[in-house]
C-alpha positions in Angstrom: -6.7 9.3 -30.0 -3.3 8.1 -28.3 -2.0 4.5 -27.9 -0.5 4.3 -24.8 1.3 1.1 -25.3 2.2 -1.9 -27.7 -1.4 -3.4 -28.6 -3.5 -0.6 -26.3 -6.6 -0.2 -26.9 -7.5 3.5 -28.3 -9.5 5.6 -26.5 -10.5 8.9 -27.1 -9.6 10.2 -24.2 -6.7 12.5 -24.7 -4.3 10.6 -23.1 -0.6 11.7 -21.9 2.3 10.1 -23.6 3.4 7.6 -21.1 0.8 8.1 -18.8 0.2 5.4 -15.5 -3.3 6.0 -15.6 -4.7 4.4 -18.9 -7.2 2.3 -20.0 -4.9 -0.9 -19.1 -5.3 0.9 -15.3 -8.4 2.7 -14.1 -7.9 2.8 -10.5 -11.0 3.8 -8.5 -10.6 6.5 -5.7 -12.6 8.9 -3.6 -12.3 13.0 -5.0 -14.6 15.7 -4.2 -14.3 19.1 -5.6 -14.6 22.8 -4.2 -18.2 23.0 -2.7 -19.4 19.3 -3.4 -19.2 16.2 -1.5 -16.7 13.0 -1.7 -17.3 10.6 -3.9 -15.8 7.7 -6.1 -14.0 7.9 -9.2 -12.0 6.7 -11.9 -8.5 7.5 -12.8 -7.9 8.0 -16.8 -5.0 10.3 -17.9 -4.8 13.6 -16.5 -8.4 13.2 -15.6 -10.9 11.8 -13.1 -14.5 10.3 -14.3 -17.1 10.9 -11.8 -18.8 8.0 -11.1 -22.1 9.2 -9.3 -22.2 11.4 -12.1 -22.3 9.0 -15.3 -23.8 6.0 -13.7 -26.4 7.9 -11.6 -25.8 5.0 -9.2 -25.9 6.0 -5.6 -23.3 3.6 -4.7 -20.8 5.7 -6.2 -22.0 8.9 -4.2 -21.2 7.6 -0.6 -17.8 9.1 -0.2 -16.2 5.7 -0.2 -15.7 2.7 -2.2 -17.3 0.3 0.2 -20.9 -0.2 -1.0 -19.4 -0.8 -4.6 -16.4 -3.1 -3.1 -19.2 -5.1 -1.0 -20.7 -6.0 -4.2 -18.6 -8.7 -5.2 -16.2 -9.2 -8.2 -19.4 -9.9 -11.0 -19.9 -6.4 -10.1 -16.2 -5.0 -10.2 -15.6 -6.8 -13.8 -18.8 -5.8 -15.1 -18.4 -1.7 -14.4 -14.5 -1.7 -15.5 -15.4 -3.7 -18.8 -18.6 -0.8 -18.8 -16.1 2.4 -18.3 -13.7 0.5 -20.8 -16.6 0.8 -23.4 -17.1 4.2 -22.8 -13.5 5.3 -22.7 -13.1 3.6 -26.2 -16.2 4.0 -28.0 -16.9 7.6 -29.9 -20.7 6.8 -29.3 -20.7 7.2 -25.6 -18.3 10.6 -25.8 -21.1 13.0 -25.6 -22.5 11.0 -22.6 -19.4 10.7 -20.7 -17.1 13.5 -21.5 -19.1 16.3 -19.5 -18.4 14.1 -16.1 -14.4 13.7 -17.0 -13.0 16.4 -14.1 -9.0 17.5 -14.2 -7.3 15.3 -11.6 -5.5 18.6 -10.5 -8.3 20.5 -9.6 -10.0 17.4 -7.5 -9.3 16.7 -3.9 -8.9 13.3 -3.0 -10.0 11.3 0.4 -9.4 8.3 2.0 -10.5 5.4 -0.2 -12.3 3.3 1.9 -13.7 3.4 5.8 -11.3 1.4 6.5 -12.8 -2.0 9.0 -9.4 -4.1 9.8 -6.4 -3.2 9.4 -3.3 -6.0 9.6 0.3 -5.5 8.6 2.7 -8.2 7.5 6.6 -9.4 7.9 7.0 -10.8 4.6 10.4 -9.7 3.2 12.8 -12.0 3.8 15.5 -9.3 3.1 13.9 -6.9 5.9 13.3 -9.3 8.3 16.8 -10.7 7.7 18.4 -7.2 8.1 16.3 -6.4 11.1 17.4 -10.1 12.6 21.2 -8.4 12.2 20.6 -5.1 13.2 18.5 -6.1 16.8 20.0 -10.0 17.4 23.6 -9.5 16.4 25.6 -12.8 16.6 21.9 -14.6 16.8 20.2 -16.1 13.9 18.2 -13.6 11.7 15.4 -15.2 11.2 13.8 -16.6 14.1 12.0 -20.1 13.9 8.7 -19.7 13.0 9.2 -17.0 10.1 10.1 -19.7 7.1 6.8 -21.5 8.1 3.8 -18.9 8.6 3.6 -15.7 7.5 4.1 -12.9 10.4 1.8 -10.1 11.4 -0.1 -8.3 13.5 -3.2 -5.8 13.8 -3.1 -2.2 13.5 -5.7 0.6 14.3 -7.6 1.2 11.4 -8.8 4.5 13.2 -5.1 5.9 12.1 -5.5 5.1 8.9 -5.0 8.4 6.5 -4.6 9.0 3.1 -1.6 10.7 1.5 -0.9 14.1 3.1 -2.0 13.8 6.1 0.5 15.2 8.0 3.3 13.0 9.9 2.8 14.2 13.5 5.6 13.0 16.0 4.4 10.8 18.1 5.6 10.8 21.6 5.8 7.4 24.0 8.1 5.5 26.4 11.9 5.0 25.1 14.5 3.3 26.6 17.9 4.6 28.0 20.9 4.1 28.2 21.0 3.9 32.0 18.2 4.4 34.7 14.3 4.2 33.8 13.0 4.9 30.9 11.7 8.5 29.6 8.8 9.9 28.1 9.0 12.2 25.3 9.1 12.4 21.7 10.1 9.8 19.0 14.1 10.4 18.1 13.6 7.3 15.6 11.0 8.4 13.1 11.1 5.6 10.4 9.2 4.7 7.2 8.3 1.5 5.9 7.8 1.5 2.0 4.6 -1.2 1.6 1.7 -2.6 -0.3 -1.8 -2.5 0.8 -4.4 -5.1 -0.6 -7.6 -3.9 -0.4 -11.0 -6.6 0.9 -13.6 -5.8 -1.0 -16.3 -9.1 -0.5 -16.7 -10.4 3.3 -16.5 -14.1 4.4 -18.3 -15.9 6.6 -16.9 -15.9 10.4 -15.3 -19.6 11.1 -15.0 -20.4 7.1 -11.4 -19.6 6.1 -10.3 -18.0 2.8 -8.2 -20.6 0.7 -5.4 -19.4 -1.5 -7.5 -19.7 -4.3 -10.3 -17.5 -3.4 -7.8 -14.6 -3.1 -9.4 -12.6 -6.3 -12.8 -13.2 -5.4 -12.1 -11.3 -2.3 -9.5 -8.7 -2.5 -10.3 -5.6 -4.8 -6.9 -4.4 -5.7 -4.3 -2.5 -4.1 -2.7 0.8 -3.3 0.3 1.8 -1.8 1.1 2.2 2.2 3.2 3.6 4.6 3.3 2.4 7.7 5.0 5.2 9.9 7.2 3.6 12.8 8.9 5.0 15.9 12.1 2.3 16.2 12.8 3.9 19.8 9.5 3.2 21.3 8.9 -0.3 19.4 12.1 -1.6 21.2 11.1 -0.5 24.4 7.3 -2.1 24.2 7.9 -4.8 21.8 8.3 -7.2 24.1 6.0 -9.5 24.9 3.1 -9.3 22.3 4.4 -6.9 20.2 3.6 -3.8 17.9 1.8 -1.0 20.1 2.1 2.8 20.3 5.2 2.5 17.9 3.4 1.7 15.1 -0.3 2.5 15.7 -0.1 6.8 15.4 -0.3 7.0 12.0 -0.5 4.7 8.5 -0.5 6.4 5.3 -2.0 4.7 1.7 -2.1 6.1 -1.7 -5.5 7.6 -2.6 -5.9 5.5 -6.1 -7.0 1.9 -5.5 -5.5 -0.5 -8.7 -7.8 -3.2 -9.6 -6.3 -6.6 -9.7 -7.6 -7.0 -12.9 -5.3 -4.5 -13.9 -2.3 -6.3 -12.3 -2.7 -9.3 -14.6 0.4 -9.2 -16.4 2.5 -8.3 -13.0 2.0 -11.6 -11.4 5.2 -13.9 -11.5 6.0 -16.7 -9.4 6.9 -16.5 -5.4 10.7 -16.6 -4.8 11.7 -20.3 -3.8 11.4 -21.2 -0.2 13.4 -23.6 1.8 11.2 -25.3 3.4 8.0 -27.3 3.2 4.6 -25.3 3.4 1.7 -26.8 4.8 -0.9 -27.3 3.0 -3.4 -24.6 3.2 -0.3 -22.0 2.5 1.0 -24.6 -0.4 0.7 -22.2 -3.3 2.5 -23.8 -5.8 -0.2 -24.1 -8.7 -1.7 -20.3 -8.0 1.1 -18.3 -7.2 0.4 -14.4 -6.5 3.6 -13.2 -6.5 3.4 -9.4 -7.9 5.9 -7.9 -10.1 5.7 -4.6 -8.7 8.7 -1.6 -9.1 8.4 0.9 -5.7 10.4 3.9 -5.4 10.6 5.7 -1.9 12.1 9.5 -1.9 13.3 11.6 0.9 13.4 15.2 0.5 12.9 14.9 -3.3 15.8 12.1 -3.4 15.4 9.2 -4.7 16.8 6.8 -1.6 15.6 3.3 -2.8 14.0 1.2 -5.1 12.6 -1.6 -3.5 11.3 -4.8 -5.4 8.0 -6.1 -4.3 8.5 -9.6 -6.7 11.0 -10.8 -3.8 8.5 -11.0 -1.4 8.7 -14.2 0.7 5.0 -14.3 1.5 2.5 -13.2 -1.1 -0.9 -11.6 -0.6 -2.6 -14.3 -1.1 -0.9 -16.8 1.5 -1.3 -13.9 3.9 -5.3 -13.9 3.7 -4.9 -17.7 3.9 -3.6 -17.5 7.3 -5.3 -14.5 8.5 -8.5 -16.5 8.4 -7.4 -20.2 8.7 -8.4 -19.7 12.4 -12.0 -18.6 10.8 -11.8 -14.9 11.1 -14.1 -12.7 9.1 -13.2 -10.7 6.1 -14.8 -7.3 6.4 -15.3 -5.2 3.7 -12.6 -2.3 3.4 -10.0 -4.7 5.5 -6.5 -3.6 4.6 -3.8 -6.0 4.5 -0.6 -5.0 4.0 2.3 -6.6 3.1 5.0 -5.6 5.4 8.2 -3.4 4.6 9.1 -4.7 0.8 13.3 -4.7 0.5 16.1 -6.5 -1.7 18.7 -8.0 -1.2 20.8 -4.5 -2.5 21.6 -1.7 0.0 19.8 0.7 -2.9 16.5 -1.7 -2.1 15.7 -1.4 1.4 12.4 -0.1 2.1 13.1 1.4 5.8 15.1 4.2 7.0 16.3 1.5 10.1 17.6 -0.8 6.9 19.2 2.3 5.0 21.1 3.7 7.9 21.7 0.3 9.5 20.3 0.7 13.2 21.6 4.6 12.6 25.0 3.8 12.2 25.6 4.4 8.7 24.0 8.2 8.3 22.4 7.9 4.6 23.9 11.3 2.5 21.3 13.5 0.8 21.8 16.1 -1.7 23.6 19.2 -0.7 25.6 17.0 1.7 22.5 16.6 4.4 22.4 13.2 5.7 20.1 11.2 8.0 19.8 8.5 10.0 16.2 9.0 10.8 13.5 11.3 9.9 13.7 15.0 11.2 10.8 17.4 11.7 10.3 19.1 8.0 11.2 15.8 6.3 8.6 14.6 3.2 8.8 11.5 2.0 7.2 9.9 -0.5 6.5 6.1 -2.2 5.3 5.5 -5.8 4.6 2.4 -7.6 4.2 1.2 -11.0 3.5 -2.5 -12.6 3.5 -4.2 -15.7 0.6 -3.5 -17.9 -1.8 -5.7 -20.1 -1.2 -3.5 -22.8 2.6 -3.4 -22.6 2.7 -0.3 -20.8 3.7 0.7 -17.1 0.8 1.3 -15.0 0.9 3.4 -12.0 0.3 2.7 -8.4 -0.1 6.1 -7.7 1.6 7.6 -5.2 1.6 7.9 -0.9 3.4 11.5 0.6 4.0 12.4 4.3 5.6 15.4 5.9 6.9 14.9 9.7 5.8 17.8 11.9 6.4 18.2 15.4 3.5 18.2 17.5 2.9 21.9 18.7 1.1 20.7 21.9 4.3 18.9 23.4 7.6 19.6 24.4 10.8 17.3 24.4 
């Protein structure tokens, strides 16, 4: 028996020294195994527990979290206080041990059929930077960003889990002089997020208050949300987001509960001005102390801070239903590119490099401005623990490949 952190709780599990994945953790996924079919599990140590397995439940054998999620929070609290018991408890070992499976010899799927998918603006630093870098000698911010928080809907059928690979997308850019062109992205960019995962629906015309957050949202897992900067610009205008950003999202396999992400929640940053009422979280705040870490090519690049967040998760689901929109289970939210206020914290290749004209430097001398065919990149997570230890977020990997159907 190991004690992972100050005031853990044992288990006897052999757990690694320092691991993420803990009892102050276990975040659910979707694994299958060579010559059986997906379904849901629990992260602990260097091991996964099959939950179809131990529980016998069929919920847990549908190759995605969604029947459990649907369920509804009695149900999430009352299996993770269940697996606590048996992780800790020498009389269940016989019982579970048999269904713990090496995490390196499981394959792991997308986490949920994903229903909605909507992605956020709520950095203040990134939109701030972006506000320089595309409106030079113009305001940053424009005026409705301090008062609302920004977003728009993705295409939840691009939706992939860690892996899959990046494939260049092609679209309309923009040059210089004369129409534009068709042809391959030459401004591949990353955006280092955090995904919040619906798990209980609401009722179409009853918005979500701020304080209803837990009683909907599962947990969360990390995203990123692949962007081609050339083709953005040239359709952005007027409503926004397109074929720049809707080719391909990628999210971490390993859903944390937010049960596990008590001790991580700190206040919002201060704003400047007055909130209206229904995103007035002053007595409930959700801000998440969350440490990211995005890696290009091995390198670590940046380390972006997700407790500066302008808008937390919670205000976001307040306004994506204050105009009575449904919560669906397996909705992702995300929260938007999370950066600092330090060049080392930017959470975007377009913030790194400045609009491409300050090339980042790699090791071995390599630099980049944007992402080249070959690339990998690749975000992890971790958070303060209950137990006084880090917990992980897991992690969320892409490789760019060209497309072998297309040429430039």
């Amino acid at each position: 028996m190991e004690l992972v952190g100050p005031g853990a709780l044992m288990s006897w599990v052999d757990l690694p020294a320092g691991t993420g994945f803990g009892l102050a953790n276990l975040p659910h996924g979707v694994f299958s195994t060579p010559g059986t079919a997906p379904r849901s599990g629990i992260a602990i140590g260097d091991s996964v527990l099959d939950l179809a397995a131990v529980t016998g439940d069929p919920v847990h054998a549908t190759g995605s979290l969604n029947a459990f999620l649907a369920q509804g929070p009695t149900a999430w609290r009352e299996l993770r206080a269940r697996v606590t018991d048996w992780l800790t408890d020498e009389v269940y070992r016989a019982r579970v041990e048999p269904h713990l499976i090496p995490r390196g010899d499981v394959t792991m799927h997308l986490p949920v059929e994903v229903a909605d998918y909507v992605d956020f603006y709520s950095s203040r630093h990134h939109a701030e930077n972006l506000g320089r870098i595309l409106r030079p000698g113009s305001p940053p911010l424009l005026p409705n960003w301090r008062h609302l928080p920004v977003g728009y809907h993705g295409r939840s059928g691009t939706v992939r889990v860690s892996g899959t690979p990046v494939v260049r997308p092609h679209g309309q850019r923009a040059e210089p002089e004369g129409p534009p062109s068709a042809g391959p992205t030459r401004r591949l960019d990353i955006e280092a997020e955090v995904g919040f995962v619906v798990g209980a629906p609401s009722e179409l015309g009853t918005p979500v208050p701020l304080g209803a957050f837990p009683e909907h949202v599962f947990g969360v897992c990390l995203v990123d949300d692949w962007s081609a900067r050339d083709l953005q610009a040239w359709e952005y205008a007027p409503l926004g987001p397109f074929l720049g950003k809707s080719f391909l999202t990628s999210v971490s396999p390993w859903v944390v509960p937010l049960a596990a992400l008590e001790a991580a929640r700190v206040p919002a940053p201060p704003r400047d001005v007055p909130l209206l009422p229904y995103l007035d979280d002053g007595d409930d705040p959700w801000g998440l102390d969350l440490s990211l870490e995005v890696r290009l090519n091995g390198a670590l690049v940046s380390c972006p801070p997700f407790a500066g967040m302008y808008w937390t998760p919670a205000q976001q689901l307040a306004h994506l239903t204050v105009n009575g929109a449904a919560l669906r289970t397996g909705d992702l939210v995300a929260s938007g590119t999370v950066s600092g206020p330090r060049r080392d914290q930017r959470g975007s290749l377009m913030e790194l490099s400045w609009g491409g004209t300050e090339p980042l430097t790699l090791a071995g001398g390599t630099t980049r401005t944007f992402l080249e065919d070959g690339d990998e990149v690749t975000i992890s997570g971790t958070a303060p623990g209950t137990d006084g230890s880090r917990i992980s977020l897991g992690e969320v990997t892409g490789r760019v490949v060209p497309d072998p159907m297309r040429e430039e």
